[in-house]
C-alpha positions in Angstrom: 156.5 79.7 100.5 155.4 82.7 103.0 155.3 85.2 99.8 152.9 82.7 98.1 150.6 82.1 101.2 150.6 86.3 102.0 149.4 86.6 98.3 147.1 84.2 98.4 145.6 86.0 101.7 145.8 89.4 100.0 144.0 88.0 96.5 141.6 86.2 98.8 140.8 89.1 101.2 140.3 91.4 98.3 137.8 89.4 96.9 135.7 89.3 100.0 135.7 92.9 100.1 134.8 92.7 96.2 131.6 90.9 97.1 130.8 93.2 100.3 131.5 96.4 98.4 129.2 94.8 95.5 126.2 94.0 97.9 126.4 97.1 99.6 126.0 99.2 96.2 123.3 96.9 94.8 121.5 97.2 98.5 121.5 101.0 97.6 120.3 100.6 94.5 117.2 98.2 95.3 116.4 100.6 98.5 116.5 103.4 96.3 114.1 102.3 93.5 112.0 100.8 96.4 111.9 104.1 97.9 111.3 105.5 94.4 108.4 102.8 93.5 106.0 104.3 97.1 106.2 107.8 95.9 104.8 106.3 92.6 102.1 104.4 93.9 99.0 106.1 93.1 96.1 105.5 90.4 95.1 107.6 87.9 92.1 107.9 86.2 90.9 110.2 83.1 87.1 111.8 83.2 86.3 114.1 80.0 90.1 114.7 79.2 91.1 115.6 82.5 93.5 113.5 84.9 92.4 112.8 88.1 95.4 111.1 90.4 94.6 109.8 93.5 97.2 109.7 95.7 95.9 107.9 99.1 96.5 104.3 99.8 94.7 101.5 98.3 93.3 100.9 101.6 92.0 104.5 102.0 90.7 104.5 98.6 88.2 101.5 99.3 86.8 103.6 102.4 83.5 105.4 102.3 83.6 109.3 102.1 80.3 109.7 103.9 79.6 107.2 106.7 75.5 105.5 106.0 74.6 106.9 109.1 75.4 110.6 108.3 73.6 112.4 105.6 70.9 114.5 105.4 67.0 113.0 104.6 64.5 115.8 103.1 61.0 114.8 103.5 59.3 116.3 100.5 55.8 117.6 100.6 53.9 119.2 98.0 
């Protein structure tokens, strides 16, 4: 009976470490092609056949380059 209950605790403890040796792999995985995916994450545009790839966030991109109070004003006389 003691035989039958220590092999019951040794199939039952290897499958525990089954599923915890299988979770931490596939948490590896999904950090890895997480970690993959951000270097990725950039848009990419195509003017007269060449690429343009802009890298900064989507956040960034929405900014203004030149602020409305900045910039130069040219009064023209002729």
């Amino acid at each position: 009976m003691f035989l039958l209950k220590f092999i019951l605790f040794i199939f039952i403890a290897g499958f525990i470490m089954a599923i915890i040796i299988a979770y931490t792999f596939f948490k590896q995985i999904k950090n890895s092609t997480r970690r993959f995916q951000q270097h990725q994450d950039h848009q990419q545009t195509k003017v007269n056949g060449n690429v343009i790839i802009d890298r900064r966030s989507p956040e960034d991109s929405q900014k203004k380059i030149i602020p409305d109070d900045e910039g130069e004003y040219i009064d023209y006389e002729e």
